[in-house]
C-alpha positions as CSV (number, residue, x, y, z in Angstrom):
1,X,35.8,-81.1,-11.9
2,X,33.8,-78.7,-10.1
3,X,35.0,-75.2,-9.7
4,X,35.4,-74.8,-5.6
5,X,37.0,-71.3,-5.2
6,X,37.4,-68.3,-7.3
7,X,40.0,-66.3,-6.8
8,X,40.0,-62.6,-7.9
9,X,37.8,-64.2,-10.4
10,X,41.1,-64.4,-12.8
11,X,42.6,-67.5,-11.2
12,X,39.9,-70.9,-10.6
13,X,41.2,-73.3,-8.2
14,X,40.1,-77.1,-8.2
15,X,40.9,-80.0,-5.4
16,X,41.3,-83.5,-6.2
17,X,42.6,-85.8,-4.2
18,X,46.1,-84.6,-3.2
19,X,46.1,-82.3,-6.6
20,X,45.5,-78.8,-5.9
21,X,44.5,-77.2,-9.4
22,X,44.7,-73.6,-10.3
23,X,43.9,-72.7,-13.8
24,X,43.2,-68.8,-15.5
25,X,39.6,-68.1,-16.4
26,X,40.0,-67.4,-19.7
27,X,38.1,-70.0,-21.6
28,X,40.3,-72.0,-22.4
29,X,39.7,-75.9,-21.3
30,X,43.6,-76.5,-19.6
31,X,42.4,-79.2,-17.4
32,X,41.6,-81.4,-20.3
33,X,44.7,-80.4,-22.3
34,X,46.9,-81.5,-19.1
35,X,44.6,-84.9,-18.7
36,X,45.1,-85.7,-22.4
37,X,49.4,-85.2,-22.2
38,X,49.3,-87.1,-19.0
39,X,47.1,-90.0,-20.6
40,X,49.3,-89.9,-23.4
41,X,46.3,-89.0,-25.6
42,X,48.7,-85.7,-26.8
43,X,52.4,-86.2,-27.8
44,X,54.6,-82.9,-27.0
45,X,57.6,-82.5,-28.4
46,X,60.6,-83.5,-25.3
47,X,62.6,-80.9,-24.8
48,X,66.2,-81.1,-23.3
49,X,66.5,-79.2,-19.8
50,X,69.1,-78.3,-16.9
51,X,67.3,-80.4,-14.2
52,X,67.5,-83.7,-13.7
53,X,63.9,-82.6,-11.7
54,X,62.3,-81.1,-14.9
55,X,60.8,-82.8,-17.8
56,X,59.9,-80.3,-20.7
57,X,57.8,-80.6,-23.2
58,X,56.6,-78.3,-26.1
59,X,52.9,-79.0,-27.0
60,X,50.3,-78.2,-30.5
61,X,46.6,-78.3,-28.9
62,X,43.4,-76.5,-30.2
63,X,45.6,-74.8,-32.6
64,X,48.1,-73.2,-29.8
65,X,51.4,-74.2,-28.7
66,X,51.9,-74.5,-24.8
67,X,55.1,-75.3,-22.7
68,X,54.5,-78.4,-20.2
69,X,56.5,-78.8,-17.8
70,X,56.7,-81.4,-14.9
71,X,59.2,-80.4,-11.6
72,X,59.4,-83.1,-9.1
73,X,62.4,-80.5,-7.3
74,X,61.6,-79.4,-3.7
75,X,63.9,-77.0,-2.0
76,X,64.7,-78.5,1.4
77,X,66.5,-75.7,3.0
78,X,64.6,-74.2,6.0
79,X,64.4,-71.0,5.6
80,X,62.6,-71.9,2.1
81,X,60.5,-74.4,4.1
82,X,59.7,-71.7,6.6
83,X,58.6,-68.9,3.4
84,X,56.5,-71.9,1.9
85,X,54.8,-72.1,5.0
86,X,54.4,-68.6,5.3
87,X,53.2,-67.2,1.8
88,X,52.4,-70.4,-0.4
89,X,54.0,-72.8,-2.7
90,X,56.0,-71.4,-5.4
91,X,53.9,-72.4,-8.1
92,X,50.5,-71.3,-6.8
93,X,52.3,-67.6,-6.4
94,X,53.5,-67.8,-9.8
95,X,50.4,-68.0,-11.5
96,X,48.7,-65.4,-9.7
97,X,51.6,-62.6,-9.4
98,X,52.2,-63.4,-13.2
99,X,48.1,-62.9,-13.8
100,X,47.7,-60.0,-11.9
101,X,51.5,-58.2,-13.2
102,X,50.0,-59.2,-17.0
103,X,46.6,-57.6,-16.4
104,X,48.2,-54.2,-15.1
105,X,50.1,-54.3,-18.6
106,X,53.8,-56.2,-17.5
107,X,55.2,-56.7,-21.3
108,X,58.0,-58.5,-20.2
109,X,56.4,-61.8,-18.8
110,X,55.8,-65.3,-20.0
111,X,52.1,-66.4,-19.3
112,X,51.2,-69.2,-16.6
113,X,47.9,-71.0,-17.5
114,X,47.6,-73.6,-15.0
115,X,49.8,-75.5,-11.9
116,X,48.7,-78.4,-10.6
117,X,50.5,-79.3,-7.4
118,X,50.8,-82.6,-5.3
119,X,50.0,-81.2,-1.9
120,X,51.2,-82.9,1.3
121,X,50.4,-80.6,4.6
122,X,51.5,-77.2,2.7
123,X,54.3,-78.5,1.0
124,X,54.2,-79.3,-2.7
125,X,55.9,-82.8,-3.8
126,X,55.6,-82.9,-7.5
127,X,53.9,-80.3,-10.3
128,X,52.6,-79.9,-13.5
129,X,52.7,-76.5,-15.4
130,X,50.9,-75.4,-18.5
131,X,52.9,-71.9,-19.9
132,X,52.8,-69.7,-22.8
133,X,55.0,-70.7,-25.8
134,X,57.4,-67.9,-26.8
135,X,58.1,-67.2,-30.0
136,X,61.6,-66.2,-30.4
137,X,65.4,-66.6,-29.6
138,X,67.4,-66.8,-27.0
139,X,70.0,-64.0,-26.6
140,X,72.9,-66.7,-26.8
141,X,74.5,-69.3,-28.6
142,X,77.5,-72.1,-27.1
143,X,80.6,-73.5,-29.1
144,X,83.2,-74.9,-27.8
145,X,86.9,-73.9,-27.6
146,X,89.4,-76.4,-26.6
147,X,86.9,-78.7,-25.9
148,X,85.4,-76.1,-22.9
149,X,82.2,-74.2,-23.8
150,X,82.0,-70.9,-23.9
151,X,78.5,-69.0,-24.7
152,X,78.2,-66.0,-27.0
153,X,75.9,-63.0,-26.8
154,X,74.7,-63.2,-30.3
155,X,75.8,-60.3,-32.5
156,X,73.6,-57.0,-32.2
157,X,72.6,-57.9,-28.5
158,X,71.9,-55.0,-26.3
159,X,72.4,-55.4,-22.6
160,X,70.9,-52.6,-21.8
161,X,67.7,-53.9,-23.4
162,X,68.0,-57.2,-21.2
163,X,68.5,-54.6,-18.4
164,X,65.5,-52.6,-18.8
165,X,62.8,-55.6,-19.0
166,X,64.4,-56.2,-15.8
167,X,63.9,-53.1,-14.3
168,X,60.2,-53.4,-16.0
169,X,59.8,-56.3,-13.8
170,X,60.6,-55.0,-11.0
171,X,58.6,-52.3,-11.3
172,X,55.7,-54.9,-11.4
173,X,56.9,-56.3,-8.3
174,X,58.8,-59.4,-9.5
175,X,62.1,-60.4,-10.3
176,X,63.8,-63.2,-11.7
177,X,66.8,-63.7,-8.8
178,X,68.9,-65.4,-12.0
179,X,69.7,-62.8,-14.0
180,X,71.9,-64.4,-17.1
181,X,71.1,-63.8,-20.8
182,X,69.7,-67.1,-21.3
183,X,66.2,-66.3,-19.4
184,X,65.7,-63.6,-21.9
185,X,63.5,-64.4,-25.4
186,X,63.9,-62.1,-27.9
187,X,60.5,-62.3,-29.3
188,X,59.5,-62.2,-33.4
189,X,58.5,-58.7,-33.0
190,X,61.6,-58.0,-31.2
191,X,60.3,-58.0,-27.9
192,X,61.9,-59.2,-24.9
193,X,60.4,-61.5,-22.4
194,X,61.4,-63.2,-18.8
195,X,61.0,-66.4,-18.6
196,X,62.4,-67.3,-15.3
197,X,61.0,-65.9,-12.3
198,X,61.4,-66.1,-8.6
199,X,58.7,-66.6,-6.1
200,X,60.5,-68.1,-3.1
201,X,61.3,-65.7,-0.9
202,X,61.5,-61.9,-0.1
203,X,61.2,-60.2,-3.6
204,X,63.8,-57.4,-2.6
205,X,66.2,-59.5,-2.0
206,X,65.4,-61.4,-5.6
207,X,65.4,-57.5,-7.3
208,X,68.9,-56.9,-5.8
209,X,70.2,-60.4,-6.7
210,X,69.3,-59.6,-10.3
211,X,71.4,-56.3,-10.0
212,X,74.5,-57.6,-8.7
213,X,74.0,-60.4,-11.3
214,X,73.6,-58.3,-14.2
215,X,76.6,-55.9,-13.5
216,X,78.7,-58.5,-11.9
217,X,78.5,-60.7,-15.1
218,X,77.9,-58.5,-17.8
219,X,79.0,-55.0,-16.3
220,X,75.9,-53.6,-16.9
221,X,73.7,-51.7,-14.2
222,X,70.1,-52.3,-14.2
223,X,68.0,-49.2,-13.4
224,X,67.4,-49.3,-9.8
225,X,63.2,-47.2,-8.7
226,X,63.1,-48.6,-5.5
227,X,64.9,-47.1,-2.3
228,X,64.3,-50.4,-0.4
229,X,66.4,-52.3,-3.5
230,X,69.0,-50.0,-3.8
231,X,70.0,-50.0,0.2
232,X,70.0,-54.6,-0.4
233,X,72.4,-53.7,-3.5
234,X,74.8,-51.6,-1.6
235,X,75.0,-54.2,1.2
236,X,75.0,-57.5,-1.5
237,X,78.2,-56.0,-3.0
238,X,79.8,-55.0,0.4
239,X,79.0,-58.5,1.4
240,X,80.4,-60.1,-2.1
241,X,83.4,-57.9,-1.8
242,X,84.3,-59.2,1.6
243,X,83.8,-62.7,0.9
244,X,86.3,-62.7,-1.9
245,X,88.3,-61.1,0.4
246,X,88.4,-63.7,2.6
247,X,88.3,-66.4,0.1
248,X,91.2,-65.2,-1.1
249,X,93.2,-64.5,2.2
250,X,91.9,-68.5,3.1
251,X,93.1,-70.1,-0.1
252,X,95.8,-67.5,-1.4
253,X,94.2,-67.7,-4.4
254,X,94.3,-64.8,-7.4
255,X,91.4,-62.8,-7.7
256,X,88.5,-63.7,-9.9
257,X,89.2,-63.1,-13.8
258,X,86.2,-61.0,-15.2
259,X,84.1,-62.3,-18.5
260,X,86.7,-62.2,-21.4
261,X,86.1,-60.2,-24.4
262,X,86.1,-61.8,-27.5
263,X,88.2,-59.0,-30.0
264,X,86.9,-60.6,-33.1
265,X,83.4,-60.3,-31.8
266,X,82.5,-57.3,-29.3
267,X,79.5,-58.2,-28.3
268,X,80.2,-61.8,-27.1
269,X,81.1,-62.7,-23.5
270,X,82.9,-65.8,-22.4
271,X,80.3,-67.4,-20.1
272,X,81.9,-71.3,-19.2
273,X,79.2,-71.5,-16.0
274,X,76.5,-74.4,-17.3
275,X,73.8,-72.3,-15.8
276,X,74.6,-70.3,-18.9
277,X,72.0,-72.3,-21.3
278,X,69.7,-73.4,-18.3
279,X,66.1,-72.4,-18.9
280,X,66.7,-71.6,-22.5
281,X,64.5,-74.3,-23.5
282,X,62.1,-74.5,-20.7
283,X,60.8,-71.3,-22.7
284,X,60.1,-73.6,-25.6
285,X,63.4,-72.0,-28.0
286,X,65.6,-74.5,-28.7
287,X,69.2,-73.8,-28.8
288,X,71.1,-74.0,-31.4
């Protein structure tokens, strides 16, 4: 492949065919590593995901381990249609806003080496990602309980930690827009690391979504820097308040029971929603 385009001469960019190719210009020969898994030259390790959409592998090449992921999931509703059209495809943003966030210093963010997207007009039907490989943990672990799961916080989490890298990300201009404890790594040097993100649409709206999230669901408040952010909260829980309102006045229903608390473990919040574990392996950790 030739190199056609160079952007900010951090991110190459490649066309063949439909396949529009974006790789970081670091060295590192991606192109071929993605040719070899696709040729079957290179068996990953498959790794169970949330998405029917998604398949996941984790990857050993050149002495590195990669994530590999391929999304055939398109978002059909207009007004993403009409953002797509307007700022880009989700995964050509991600690699650059992740590249530029990591070389002003972000700690908090898992790496994106290359997207390859399936173009059609300026819509993307199908992609392949090469990410970094995080060493680590995930925050949570499921049993079941009368045959429902129910996830744990593992003992010695700190929420306010989780709540921090968020606020870390945001002050780097992204935010993940799914704020639950399983897109959070705890890293071998005890680190923690994002590994979902959220491209698709107005970032401010993403930062407050991750607020409401994190103290609707956990009851913990994620430092809010930005005036903009702050005015989205106070309407997103004016807005959520009235809706249960209404949902309840429509269907008579009782109000929404909060997280239980586990009394023989403190730290652990009942979680039965199955996005709980989603994206826990797309990181590369397995769960337990």
């Amino acid at each position: 492949m030739s190199n056609k385009r160079i952007e900010n001469n951090d991110i190459l960019e490649d066309k063949v065919g439909p396949w529009r190719i974006q790789w970081k210009n670091d060295g590192f020969d991606y192109q071929t590593l993605l040719n070899s898994f696709m040729d079957n030259e290179i068996q990953g390790q498959r790794l169970t995901t949330g998405s029917p959409y998604r398949i996941v592998h984790k990857v050993e090449y050149a002495g590195r381990t990669f994530v590999l992921k391929k999304d055939t999931e398109t978002d059909r509703r207009l007004e993403k249609r009409l953002w797509t059209r307007l700022a880009g495809t989700f995964y050509s943003r991600l690699i650059h806003l992740t590249s530029k966030a990591i070389k002003k210093g972000c700690p908090v963010l898992q790496d994106v080496y290359l997207v390859a997207e399936k173009m059609e007009g300026s819509f993307c039907r199908e992609a392949y990602i090469i990410a970094e490989y995080i060493h680590g943990q995930s925050f949570i672990k499921e049993v079941y309980e009368e045959g429902q799961p129910v996830v744990f916080l593992r003992p010695g989490v700190n929420l306010s930690r989780i709540a921090e890298a968020l606020a870390i990300l945001h002050d780097y201009g992204l935010a993940s827009n799914d704020a639950i404890v399983s897109n959070f790594i705890l890293t071998e040097d005890k680190k923690i690391k994002v590994i979902d993100l959220c491209t698709n649409g107005p970032v401010f709206i993403a930062m407050a979504n991750d607020i409401m999230k994190m103290r609707r669901s956990y009851n913990t408040e994620v430092p809010i820097r930005r005036l903009t952010v702050k005015i989205l909260t106070v309407f997103l829980s004016w807005q959520y308040r009235l809706k249960q309102r209404l949902r309840i006045w429509r269907k008579r229903i009782p109000p929404p029971i909060p997280p239980k608390i586990w009394e023989d473990l403190p730290e652990a919040v009942s979680k039965p929603e199955s996005e709980a574990v989603k994206g826990v392996v797309d990181s590369g950790v397995q769960p337990e």
